[in-house]
N, C-alpha and C positions, 0 to 999 in steps of 0.2 A: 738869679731868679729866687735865692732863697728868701725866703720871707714875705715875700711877693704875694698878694690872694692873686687865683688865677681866674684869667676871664673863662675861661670852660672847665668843668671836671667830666670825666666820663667814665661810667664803670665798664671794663673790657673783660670780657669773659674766656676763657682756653678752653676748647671743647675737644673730644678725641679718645679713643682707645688708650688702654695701659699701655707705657713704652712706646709711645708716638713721639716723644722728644717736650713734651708740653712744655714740662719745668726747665727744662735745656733753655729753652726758646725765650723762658722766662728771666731766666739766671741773665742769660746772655745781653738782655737786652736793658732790663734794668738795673743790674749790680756788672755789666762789662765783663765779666768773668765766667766760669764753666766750670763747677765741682766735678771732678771725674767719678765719685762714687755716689751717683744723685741715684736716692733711692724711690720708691715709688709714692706719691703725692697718696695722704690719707684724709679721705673730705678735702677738703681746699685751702689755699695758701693764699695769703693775703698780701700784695704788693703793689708799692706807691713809686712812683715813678714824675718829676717836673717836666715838661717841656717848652720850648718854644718852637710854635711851628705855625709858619704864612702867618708872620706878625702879632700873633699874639699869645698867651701863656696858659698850655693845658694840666691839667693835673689829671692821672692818668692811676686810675685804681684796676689794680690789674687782678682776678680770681681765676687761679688757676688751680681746675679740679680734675682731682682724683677719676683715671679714666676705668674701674672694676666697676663691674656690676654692681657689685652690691654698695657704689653709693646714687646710683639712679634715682633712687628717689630724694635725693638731695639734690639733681640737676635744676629743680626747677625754680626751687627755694635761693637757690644761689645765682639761678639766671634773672632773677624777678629785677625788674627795673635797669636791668645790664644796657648801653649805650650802642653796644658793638660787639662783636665776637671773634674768634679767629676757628675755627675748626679744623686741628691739625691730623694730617695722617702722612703715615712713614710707608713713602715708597717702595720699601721693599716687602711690605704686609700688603696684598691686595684688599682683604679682608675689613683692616683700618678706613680705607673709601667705603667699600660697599655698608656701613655702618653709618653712613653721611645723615640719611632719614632718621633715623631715632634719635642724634644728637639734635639735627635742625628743629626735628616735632619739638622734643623738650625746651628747646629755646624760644620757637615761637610759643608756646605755650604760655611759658612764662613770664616774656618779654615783648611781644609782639614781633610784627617784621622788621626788625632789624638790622642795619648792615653786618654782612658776614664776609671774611675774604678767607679762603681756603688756603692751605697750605702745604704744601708739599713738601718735608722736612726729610733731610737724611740725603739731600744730593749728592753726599759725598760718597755716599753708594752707590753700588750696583740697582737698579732700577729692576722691578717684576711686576710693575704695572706699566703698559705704554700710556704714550700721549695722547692717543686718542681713548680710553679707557677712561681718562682722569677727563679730556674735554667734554667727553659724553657724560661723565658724573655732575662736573662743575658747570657748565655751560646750562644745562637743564634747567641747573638751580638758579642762574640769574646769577653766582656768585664772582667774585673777581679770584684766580688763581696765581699764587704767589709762590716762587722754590726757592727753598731753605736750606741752611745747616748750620744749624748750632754748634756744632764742634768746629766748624770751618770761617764760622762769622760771617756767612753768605745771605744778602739780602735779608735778614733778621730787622736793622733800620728799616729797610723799604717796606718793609709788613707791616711794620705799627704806624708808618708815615700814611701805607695807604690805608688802613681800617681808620684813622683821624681823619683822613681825606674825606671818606663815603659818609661818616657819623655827620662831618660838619655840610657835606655837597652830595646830600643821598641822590642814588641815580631814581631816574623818570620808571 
């Protein structure tokens, strides 16, 4: 596909708490690899990513931001015109869900209603949110919920297959 123009570009946004795994999720899925001392994202990181998926060829701009407070008011500037989102939180912070509203306001804000899939990253843990805790968070939202782990390579593909999925075939 190099060189290729692509028939789709889409800007994908990482939304979520400090220490949610964002950049993991990021590393892993478009450089195939996982730095063990990934430090904490300051403002946002810019990454490009080709694919080919159901026949035709996407290009895939991926912003993944810094999840402190103090760049909050950067969330929206960077969510402006975003295609799709992922909103991640780490199962073993309850706290990281309960934070789901003030990431989605910023994004709608920004971007309008846009596809979002949740994520549920760090499965390779011990779990301190249950299932139903995260259904009643995500289901609410109208979101599609996805389980992860970046250190384990666990459904990481199927996450960005299905946020390309909802962007290209938004649900009714």
């Amino acid at each position: 596909m190099a060189g290729a123009d692509p028939d789709f570009v889409h800007k994908l946004v990482f939304l979520g708490d400090s220490g949610v795994g964002k950049t993991s999720l990021v590393q892993r899925y478009v450089y195939d690899s996982l730095a063990p001392d990934i430090g904490r994202t300051i403002g946002a990181m810019l990454h490009v990513k080709s694919v080919d998926f159901e026949g035709a060829k996407h290009k895939l701009v991926v912003w993944d931001l810094g999840g402190q407070v103090a760049f909050a008011a950067l969330r929206e500037q960077y969510c402006s015109r975003a295609s799709g989102a992922f909103f991640v939180f780490d199962r073993t912070r309850l706290e990281t869900l309960e934070h789901i509203d003030d990431w989605l306001d910023s994004l709608y804000t920004a971007a309008g209603k846009i596809p979002v899939v949740a994520v549920e990253n760090k499965i390779d843990l011990e779990p301190a949110i249950t299932k139903e805790q995260i259904r009643e968070m995500i289901e609410a939202r109208g979101l599609s919920w996805i389980q992860t782990s970046a250190t384990e390579n666990l459904n990481v593909n199927i996450a960005f297959e299905e946020l390309v999925r909802e962007i290209r075939m938004p649900k009714e």
